[in-house]
Every structure is written in C-alpha cells, then in structure tokens.
N, C-alpha and C positions, 0 to 999 in steps of 0.2 A: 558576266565577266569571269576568265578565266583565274582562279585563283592560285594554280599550281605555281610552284617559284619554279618548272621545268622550263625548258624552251620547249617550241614547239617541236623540234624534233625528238628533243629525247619525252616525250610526253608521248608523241604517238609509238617511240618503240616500247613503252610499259604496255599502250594497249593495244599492240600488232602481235604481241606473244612473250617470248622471250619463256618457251615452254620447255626448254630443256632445264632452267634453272629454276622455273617456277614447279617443275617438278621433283625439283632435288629440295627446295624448300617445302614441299610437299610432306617428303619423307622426312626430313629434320621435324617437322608438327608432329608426326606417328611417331619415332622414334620419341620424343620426349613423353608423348602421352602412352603410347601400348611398349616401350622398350626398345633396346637395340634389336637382340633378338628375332621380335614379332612381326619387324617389318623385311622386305627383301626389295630393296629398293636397288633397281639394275636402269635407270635413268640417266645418269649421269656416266662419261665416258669416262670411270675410272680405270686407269691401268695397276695391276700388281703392283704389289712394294718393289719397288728398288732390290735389285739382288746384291748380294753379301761387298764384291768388289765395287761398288757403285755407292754404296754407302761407305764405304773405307775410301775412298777419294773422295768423297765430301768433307769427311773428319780430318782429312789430311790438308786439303786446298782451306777449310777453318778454322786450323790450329796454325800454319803457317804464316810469319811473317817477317819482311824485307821493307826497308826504306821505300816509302808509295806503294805498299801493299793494298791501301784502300783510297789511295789518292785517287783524282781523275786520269780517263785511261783513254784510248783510242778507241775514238765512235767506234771505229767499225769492229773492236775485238784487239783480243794480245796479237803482234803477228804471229808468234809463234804457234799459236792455235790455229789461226788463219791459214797457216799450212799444213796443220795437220786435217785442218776438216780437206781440204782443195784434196789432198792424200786418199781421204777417207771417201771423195766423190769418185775420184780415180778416170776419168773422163776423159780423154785427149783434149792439150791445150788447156784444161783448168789448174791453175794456179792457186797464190794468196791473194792473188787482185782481183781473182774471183768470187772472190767469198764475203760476206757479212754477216758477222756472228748478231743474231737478233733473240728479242723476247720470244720465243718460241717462235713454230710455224704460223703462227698469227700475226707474230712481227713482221715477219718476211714477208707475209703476203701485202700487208702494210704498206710496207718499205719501197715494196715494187708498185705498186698501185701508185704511191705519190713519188718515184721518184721520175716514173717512165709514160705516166698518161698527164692529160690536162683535163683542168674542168670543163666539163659537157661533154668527154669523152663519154661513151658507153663498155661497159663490159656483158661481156656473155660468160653463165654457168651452165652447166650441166646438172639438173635435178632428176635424182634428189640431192640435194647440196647441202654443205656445211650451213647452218644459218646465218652466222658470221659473217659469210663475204657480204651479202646485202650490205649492213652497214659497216665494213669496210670501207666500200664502194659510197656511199653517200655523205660519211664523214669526208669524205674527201671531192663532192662536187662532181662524182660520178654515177650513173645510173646504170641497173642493174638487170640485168634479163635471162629469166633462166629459159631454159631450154630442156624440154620431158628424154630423159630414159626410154627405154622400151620397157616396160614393166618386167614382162618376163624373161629377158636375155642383159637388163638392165645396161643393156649396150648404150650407144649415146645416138640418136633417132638425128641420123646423115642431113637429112633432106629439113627439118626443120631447124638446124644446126644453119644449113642455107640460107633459111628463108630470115632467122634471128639475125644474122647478120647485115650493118648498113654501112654509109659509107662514115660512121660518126663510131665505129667498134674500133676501140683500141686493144683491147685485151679479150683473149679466150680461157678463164682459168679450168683447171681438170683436177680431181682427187684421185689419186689411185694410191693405196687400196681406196675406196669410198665412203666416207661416213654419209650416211649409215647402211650404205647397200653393202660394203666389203668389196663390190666389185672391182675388177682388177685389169685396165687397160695393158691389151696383148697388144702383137705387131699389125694384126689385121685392122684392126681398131685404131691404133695410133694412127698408122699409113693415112686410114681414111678422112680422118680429121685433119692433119696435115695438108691434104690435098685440100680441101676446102678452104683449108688458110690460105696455102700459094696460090689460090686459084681466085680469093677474094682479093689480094694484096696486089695480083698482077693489073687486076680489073680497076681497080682503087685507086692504086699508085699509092698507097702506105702497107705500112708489114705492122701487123695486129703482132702485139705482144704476147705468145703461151705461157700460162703463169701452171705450175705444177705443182700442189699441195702435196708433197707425199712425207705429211706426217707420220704415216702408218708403213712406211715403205718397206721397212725389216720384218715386217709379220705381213710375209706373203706365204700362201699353203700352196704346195705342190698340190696338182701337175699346173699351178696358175705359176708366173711368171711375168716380172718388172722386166720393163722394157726400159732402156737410157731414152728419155725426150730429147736431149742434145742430138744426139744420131740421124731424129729426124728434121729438127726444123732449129733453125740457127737460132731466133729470133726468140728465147726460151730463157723461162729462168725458173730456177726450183728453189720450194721452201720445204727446209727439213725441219725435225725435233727431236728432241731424246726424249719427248716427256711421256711417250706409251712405251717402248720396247724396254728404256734406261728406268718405266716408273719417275720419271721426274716432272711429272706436271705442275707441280706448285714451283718448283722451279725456276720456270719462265727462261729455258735458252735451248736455242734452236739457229739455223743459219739459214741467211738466203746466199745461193747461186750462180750466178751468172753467165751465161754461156760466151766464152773466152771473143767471141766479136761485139760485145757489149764494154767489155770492160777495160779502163784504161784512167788516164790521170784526172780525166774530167767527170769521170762517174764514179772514180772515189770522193774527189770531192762534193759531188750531188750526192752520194750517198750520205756522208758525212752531214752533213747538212738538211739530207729527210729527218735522218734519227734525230737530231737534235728538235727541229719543229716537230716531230709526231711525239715527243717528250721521254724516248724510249733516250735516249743521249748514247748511251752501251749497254747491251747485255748484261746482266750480273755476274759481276766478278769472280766469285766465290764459284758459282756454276761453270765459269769459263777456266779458272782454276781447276775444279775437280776431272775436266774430259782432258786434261793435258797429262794427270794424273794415271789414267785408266790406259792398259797396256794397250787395251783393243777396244774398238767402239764398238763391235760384234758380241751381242748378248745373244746367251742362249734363248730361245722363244720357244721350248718343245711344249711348255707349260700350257702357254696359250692356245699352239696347237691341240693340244690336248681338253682344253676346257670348249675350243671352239668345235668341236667333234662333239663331245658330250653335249654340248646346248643344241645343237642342232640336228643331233637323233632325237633329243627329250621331247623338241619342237616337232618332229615328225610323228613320234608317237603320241603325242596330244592331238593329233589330228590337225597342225596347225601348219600353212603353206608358207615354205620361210624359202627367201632368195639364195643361193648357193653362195656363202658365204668363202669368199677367194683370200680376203685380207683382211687385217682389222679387227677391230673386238667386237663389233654388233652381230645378232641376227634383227634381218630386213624381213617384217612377217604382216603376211596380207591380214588385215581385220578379219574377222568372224561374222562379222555384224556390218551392216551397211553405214552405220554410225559410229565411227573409230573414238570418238571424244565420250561417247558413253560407254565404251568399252571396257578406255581405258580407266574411265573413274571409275565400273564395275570392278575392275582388277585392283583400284586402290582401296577400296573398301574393302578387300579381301587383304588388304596391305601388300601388295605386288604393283610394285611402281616400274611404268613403263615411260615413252615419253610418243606423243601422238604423231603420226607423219606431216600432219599441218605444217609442222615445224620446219621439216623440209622439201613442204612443198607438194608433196606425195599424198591426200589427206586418206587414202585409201589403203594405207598401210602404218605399223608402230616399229621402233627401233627398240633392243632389248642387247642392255650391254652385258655381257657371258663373262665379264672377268671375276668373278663368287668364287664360291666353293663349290663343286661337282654335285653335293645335296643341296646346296639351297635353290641352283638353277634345276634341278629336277622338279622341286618344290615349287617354284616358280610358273614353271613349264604345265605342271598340272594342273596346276589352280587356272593355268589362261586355257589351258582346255576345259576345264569343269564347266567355265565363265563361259566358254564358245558357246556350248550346247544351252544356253539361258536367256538365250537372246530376247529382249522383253516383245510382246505382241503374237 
C-alpha cells in the first residue's frame, strides 16, 4: 500500500527528478554545514540583483496608495500596463488586447497551453528544454514530446522535428535564447521550422499553435540575433519576463502575447477565465505597479555580457567543451566523464554545484549558471577541470 498522501502524479514528479531544485537544496545542506563562502553553487538560474532603477520602482509602486490599491484587479493586468508592455512588443498590429500580464514566463506558457489546446492534445519541445514544460503540459491533460538538438550546432534536428509531429500536435513550443544551451534561433532556423508547421497544418487541416519562451530574450550576444516569431508564422504567441534581465525572479510577472489574429472579445474572456482556473487570477500587483514605474523596460546587460565571456574562456581553458553560448546565463558543457551524474556529485564534493543534463533531457551534457562573481566562476571552472582529468577506472 502506498502510503504517501501524494497523488499519483505528483509522487512520480519527486521521483522523475526535479534536479534543478534538488540541486539548489543541495547547496543550501553545504552552505549551512561548510558556510556561504565554501560552497559555489551555480545550479540554479539565478539572475543579478535588480539594478538601482528597478529597485526604486518597486519602493515607489510599495509605498504607494489610492482607493483599490490592493483591491481585486483585471485578470488579465492594469490596462494601462497592457499598453505599455503591447509598446514595449512594438510588433505590427499588437495592441493591449494583445497582451496578458502573467506570473512570469511560466505563467504565459501556462496560459496558453490551457487556454488554446485540449485534452489529448500533444505538444512538441525542442531538447534541451526548460524541464517545466513537461509538467506544464500534463497538468493540463496534455502530453509531451521532445524532440533532440543537434548537439553540436544545437540547431533544432528538421527532419525529426517531422517525424514528432502527428495529426493530435497542437502546440510547437521554442526557447530562444535556450535554457540551458543559450542557443539562439536566427532567420535560417526559424524559416525552417515554420515551414514544417505550414506544411504539417496544410496536411492536417489544423494550425499547430508556436508557443515562444523567450524569457531570456534581452540577453542576446552579438553577432547572435532575435528574430520577431510574429513575422514568421501568424498562429504564435510569446511568453516574456523581467525576472533575468530586471533581476526579478522572485517576483513572479511576466506577460503573455498574442499575435494580433488571435486576439479579440472572445479570447479575452477565455483568457480571463484560464487565469482564474490556473489560480494565477492576476499577476502581482505591486510588480505590475513598479514596470509602469520604470522610464524604460531596456536594462543595461553589458554586465552579463561580460560574466558570460569570462565563464566561457575559464571553461575553455579548463579543457572543458562548452556550447557557444549566444544568450542566456548558462554555459551548455559536454561531461568529461561518460557518467555526468557522477560527475557532477564529483564536483559537489569539491562544493561546486552544477545541475546534470538529465534534467533536460541531454544526459550527456551539465548546465552551469555564470551569473557569480568573475573569481568564483574561475574557481569553479578549475575545480570542473581538476575533476575532468580524475575520472574514476
């Protein structure tokens, strides 16, 4: 007899993984027993602090108060923000009827999953993938398929992209930049996926929804380049965040998109009516308060650029094979070892916390978040080199 009070579902997701966070609890154990200090725990996809204007609109949108300042508000967001994020899309044809202010880019993906598929639908990702959408996709009575990378071009593999596809695919979601590869969907790249949609939809006779994650969208490195998914395929909707570039991840506010033939009196009120059943009801206020605040949603990033350069020469000179990091705060680095799960517990015994590719899918590579300090990812970086060359046997 099962004694756990889980359901069955959430029972198998404790023991399917949930390695990214089982590795940030990892580091919380070292950290109380060897100090803060002693540990360098780059697991978790933490973004820098919050820069100086970004925390002065939060004091301000906190301190402030009006008649229904913390009453109930509109599902979908203030409108007046609702036109400033549609502003901030800049899109032909996107509006504030475009928009839904959500819990983060994890809301949005949400949002869209139940407001635009049904149950028994399928979705297709592209791995290495967020771990999230999986049970995204299952809370909600749909089922999930990824679909492999090319390791080394970490492009999205055309032809098995085809064959993932059935006539029960409702949704294509895409990460760019990519957690954890940083990979960064160009024109050549979009076209071709594109085509494959139009070409599965014509066959079908339905239009697969592209769902676009780009959490990470403002931390693109040159000569790499965002492309508008609007431009290509109508049938699109994107999910943003402030919570890496703004530092707001505890946060929780981000917007979903809509591409302007999607949206209208009937899909605000299905939207209205996801958030409410997915329990998000609106955004946080306070957080939707402070981006109406902020002159510009355009934060400087040279910082990250900067840290993400440093991590991945350190990475190079460790001898260690890291994916060309386009966007994003990871480096994407091949094992050392034929066995990545003893790797990486090599490396946590050294107190260097990584988090294993299992996670997304990849088991043959680890994820290593760069956002530190310039010594401690050197520190890092050496110790996964020292580890390389100790491979046991």
């Amino acid at each position: 007899m099962n004694e756990s009070p889980l359901s069955g579902w959430a029972a198998s997701q404790v023991e399917a993984g949930g390695w990214i966070r089982r590795m940030f609890a990892e580091g919380q154990r070292l950290r109380t027993e060897h100090g803060d200090d002693s540990v360098i725990d780059l697991s978790l996809g933490q973004p820098l602090d919050a820069p100086a204007p970004v925390r002065d609109a939060l004091a301000r949108a906190g301190s402030e108060f009006f008649p229904g300042r913390h009453a109930y508000m509109p599902n979908l967001g203030y409108p007046e923000l609702r036109e400033r994020a549609a502003e901030d899309v800049g899109a032909p044809g996107v509006t504030a009827a475009c928009i839904a202010m959500t819990g983060g880019a994890a809301g949005a993906v949400c949002l869209a999953l139940r407001a635009f598929l049904d149950v028994g639908d399928e979705v297709v990702g592209i791995a290495p993938y967020f771990p999230e959408f999986r049970p995204y996709c299952e809370t909600g009575g749909l089922s999930f398929t990824p679909v492999r990378a090319d390791d080394t071009s970490q492009r999205v593999d055309i032809d098995a992209l085809v064959h993932a596809l059935t006539d029960r695919t409702a949704a294509v979601i895409i990460n760019s930049p990519s957690n954890p590869s940083g990979h960064v969907i160009e024109h050549e790249e979009m076209a071709a996926i594109v085509d494959v949609l139009e070409h599965h939809n014509r066959r079908t006779g339905r239009r697969i929804l592209l769902i676009a994650d780009e959490a990470y969208r403002n931390l693109v490195y040159a000569p790499a380049r965002r492309v508008e998914p609007f431009a290509y395929y109508e049938h699109t909707v994107l999910a943003r965040s402030f919570s890496k570039d703004m530092g707001l991840a505890g946060e929780r506010i981000g917007y979903l998109v809509l591409h302007p033939s999607l949206a209208g009196e009937q899909t605000d009120r299905g939207l209205e009516g996801c958030m409410r059943a997915l329990g998000m009801v609106n955004a946080p206020a306070t957080a939707q308060r402070a981006l109406l605040y902020l002159d510009s949603w355009n934060i400087g990033v040279e910082q990250y650029h900067r840290l993400r350069d440093h991590g991945r020469d350190a990475a190079v000179a460790a001898g260690l094979d890291v994916a060309e990091p386009q966007g994003g705060i990871f480096l994407w680095i091949r094992s050392p070892w034929p066995d990545t799960l003893a790797y990486v517990s090599a490396l946590a015994e050294r107190r260097v916390l990584v988090t294993p590719g299992i996670a997304f899918e990849v088991p043959a590579r680890f994820r290593l978040c760069f956002t530190s300090t310039p010594e401690r990812l050197s520190q890092a970086l050496a110790t996964a080199g020292e580890v390389a060359g100790s491979a046991p046997g």
